[in-house]
C-alpha positions as CSV (number, residue, x, y, z in Angstrom):
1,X,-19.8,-19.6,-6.5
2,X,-16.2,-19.5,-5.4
3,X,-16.2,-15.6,-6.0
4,X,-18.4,-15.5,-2.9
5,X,-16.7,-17.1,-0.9
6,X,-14.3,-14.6,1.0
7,X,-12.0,-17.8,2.3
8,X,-10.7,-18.7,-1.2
9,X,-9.7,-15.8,-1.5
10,X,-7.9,-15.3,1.5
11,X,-6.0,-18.8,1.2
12,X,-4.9,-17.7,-2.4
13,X,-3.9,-14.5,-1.8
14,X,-2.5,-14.9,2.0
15,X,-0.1,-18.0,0.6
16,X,1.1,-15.4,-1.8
17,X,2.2,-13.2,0.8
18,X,3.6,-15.7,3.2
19,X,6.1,-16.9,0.0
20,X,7.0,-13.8,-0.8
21,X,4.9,-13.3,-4.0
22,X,3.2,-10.2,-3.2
23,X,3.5,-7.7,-0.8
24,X,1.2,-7.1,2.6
25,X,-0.8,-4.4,0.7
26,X,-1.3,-6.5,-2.7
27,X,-2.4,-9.3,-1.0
28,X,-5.2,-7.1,1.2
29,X,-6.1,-6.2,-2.1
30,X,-6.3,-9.4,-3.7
31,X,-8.5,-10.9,-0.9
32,X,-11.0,-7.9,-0.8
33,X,-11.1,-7.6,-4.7
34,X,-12.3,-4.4,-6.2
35,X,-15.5,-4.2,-3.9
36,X,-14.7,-4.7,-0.4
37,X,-12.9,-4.0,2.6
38,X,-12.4,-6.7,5.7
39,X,-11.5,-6.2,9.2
40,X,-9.7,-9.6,11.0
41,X,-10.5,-9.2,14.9
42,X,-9.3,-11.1,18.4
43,X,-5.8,-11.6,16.3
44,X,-2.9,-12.5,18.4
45,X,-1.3,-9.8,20.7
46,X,-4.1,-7.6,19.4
47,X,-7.1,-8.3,19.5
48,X,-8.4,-4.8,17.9
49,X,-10.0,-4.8,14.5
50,X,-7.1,-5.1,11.7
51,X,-7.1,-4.2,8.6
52,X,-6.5,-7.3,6.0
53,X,-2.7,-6.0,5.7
54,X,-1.9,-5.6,8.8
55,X,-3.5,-9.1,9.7
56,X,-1.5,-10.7,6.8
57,X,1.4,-9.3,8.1
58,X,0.8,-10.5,11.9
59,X,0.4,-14.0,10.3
60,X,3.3,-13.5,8.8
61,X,5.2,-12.7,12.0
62,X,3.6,-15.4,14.0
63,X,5.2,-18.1,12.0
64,X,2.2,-19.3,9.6
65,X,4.2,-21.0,7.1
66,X,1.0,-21.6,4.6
67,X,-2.9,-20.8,4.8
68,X,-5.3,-23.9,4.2
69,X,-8.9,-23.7,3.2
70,X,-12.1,-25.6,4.6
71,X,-15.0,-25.8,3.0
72,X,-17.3,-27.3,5.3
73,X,-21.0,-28.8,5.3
74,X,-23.4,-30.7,7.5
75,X,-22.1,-34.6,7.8
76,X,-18.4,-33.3,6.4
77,X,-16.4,-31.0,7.9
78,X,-13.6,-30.9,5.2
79,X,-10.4,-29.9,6.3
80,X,-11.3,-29.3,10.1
81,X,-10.7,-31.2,13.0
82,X,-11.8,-29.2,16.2
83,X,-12.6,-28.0,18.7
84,X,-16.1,-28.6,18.0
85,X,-17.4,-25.1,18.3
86,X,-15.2,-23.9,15.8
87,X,-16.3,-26.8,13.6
88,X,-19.8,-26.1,13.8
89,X,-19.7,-22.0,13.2
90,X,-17.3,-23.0,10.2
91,X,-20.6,-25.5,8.9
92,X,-22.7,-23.2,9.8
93,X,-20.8,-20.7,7.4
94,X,-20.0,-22.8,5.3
95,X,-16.1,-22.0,4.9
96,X,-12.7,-21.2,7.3
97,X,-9.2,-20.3,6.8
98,X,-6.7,-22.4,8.7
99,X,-3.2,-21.3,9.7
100,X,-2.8,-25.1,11.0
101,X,0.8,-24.6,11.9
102,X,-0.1,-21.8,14.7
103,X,-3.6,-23.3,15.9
104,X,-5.3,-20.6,14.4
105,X,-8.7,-20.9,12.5
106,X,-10.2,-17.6,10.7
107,X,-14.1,-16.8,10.2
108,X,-16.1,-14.5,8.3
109,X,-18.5,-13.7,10.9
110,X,-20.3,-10.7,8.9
111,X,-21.0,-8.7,5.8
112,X,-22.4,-5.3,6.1
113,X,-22.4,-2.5,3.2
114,X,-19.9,0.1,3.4
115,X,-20.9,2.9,1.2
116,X,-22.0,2.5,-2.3
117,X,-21.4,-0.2,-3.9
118,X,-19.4,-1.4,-1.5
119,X,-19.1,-4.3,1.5
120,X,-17.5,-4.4,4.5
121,X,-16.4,-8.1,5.9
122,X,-15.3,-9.0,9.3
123,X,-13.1,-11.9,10.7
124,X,-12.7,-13.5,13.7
125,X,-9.7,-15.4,15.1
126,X,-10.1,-18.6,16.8
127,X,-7.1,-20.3,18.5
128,X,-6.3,-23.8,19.6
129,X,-7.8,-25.0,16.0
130,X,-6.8,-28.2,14.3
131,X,-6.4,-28.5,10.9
132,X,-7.5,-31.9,9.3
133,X,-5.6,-32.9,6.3
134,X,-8.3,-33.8,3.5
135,X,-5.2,-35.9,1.8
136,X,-6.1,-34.7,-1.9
137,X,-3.6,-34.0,-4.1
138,X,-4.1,-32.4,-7.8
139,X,-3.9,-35.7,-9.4
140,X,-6.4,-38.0,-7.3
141,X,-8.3,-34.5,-6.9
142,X,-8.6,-34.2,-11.2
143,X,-9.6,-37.9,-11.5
144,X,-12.3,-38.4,-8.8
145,X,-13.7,-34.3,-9.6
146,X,-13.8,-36.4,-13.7
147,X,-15.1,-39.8,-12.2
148,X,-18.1,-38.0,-10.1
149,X,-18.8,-35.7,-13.3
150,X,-19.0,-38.7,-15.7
151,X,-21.1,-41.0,-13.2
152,X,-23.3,-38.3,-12.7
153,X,-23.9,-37.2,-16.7
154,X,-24.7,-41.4,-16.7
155,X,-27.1,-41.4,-13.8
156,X,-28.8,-38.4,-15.0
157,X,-29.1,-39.6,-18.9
158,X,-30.1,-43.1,-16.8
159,X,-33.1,-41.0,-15.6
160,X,-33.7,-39.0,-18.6
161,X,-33.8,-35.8,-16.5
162,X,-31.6,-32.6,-16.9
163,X,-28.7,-31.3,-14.9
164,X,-30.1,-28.1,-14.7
165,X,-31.7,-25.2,-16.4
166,X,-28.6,-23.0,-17.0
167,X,-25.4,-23.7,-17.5
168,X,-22.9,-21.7,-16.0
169,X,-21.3,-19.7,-19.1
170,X,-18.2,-18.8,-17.0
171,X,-17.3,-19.7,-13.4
172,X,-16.7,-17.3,-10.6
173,X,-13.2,-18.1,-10.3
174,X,-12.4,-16.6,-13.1
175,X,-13.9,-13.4,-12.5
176,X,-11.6,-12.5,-9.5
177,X,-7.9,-12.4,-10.5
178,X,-5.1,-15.2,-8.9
179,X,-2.3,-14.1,-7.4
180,X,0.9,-14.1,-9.3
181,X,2.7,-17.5,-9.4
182,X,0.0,-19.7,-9.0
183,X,0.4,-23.0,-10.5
184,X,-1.3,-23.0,-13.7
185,X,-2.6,-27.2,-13.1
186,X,-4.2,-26.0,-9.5
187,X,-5.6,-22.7,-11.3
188,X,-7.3,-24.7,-13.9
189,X,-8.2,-27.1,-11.4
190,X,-10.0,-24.3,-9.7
191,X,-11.9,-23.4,-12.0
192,X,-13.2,-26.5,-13.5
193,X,-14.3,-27.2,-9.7
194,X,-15.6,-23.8,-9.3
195,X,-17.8,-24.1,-12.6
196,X,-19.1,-27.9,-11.8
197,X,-20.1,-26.2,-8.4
198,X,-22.4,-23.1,-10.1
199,X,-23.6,-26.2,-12.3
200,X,-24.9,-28.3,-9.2
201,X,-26.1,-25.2,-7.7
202,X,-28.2,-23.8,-10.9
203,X,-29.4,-28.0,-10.9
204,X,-30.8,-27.9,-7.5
205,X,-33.0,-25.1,-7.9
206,X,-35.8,-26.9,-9.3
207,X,-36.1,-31.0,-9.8
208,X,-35.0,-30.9,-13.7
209,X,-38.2,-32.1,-15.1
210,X,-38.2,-35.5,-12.5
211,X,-42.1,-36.9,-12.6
212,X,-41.8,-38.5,-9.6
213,X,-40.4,-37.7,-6.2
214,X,-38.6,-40.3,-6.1
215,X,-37.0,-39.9,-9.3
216,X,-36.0,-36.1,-8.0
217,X,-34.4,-38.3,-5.3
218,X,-32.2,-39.5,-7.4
219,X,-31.6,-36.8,-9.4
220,X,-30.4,-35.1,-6.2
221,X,-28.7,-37.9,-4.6
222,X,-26.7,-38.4,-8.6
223,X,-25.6,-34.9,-7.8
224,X,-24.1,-35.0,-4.0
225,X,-20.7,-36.7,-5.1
226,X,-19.9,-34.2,-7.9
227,X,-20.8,-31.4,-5.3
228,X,-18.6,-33.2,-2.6
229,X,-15.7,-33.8,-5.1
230,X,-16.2,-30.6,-6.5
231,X,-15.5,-28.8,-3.1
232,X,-12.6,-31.9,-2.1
233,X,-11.1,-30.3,-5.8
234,X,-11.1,-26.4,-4.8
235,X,-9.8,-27.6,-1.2
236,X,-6.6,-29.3,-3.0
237,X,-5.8,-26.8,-5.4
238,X,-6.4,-23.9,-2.6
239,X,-3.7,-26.0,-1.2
240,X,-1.4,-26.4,-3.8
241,X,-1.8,-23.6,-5.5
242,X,1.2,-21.1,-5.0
243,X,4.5,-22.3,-6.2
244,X,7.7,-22.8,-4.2
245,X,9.3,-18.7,-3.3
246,X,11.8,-17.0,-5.5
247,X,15.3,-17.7,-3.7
């Protein structure tokens, strides 16, 4: 899942650059991955199309001290806290970057192909955004992402119905490369999220055997908190996830 969504990978890859992990050009790269190129418009000073580089680098000479990530949905904005058009385009998307420090809130606003095999995504730059603190931390984020995967195995086994049809063999996250020096308890973090997400997804596509509607009620509702501390999870180690700079 995570592997599709372009904001992870701009947090990740744009904290690298902003402490001095990777240069301007390897970061681009580590945002687009092997298969895409992205455009970041209405940037300050310059509101012309910019390559990821380029946009990195005016960040960079803004001020933006670190990148946070919000990974939004209807009834919980995580990690936004206005202006309320920005919060709803960032639901409606379903993900943001935040440079919080500078009032600045990033959107993929379109995905068009770009020769073969290839895609093409554009940003747009919001100012005057607030950044919400979501408060998690690896350690509360581990143990509640643990609690809401044991209480939902219970509820489930409770109902005698399945979590889903296929499990995820390997999670998105790890398909796509971190940058270098990323904490190796936020990476793992990541990916346990990133794989209990696929699994919730790959659940709700049909009711898991329920005989009842009300019993696929459950089985839905038994689902919602490991989703939501799923996403609280890949917001924390986003977060987290890049190691103090070389001195």
């Amino acid at each position: 899942m995570l592997a599709d969504l372009p904001s992870v990978w701009f947090v990740l890859w744009g904290n690298a650059v902003l402490a001095e992990r990777v240069s301007l050009d390897e970061g681009a790269e580590g945002v687009a991955g092997p298969n895409e190129r992205h455009l970041v418009e209405n940037m300050p000073v310059d509101p012309e199309p910019a390559t990821m580089a380029v946009a990195l680098g005016r960040l960079r000479s803004a001020g933006a001290r670190r990148l946070s990530l919000a990974l939004p949905v209807p009834g919980d904005p995580l990690g936004l806290g206005g202006p309320a058009a920005f919060t709803t385009a960032a639901v409606a998307a379903g993900e943001a970057v935040l440079a919080g420090d500078r009032g600045l809130g990033l959107l993929p606003v379109g995905r068009a192909a770009a020769g073969r095999d290839a895609a093409l995504v554009r940003w747009e730059v919001t100012a005057d955004v607030v950044a919400a603190e979501p408060g998690e931390r690896l350690g509360p984020a581990e143990t509640a992402l643990r609690l809401a995967l044991l209480a939902a195995a219970n509820e489930l086994a409770s109902l005698n119905v399945a979590a889903g049809t296929d499990r995820p063999k390997r999670s998105s996250a790890q398909r796509r490369r971190l940058p270098p020096g990323t904490d190796g308890r936020a990476a793992h973090l990541l990916e346990t999220a990133d794989r209990m997400l696929d699994t919730v997804a790959a659940a709700l596509v049909d009711d898991g055997g329920a005989l009842s509607a009300s019993q696929a009620a459950r089985r839905r509702a038994a689902l919602a908190p490991l989703e939501r501390a799923a996403r609280r999870a890949v917001v924390a180690a986003c977060a987290l996830a890049m190691s103090e700079p070389r001195r």
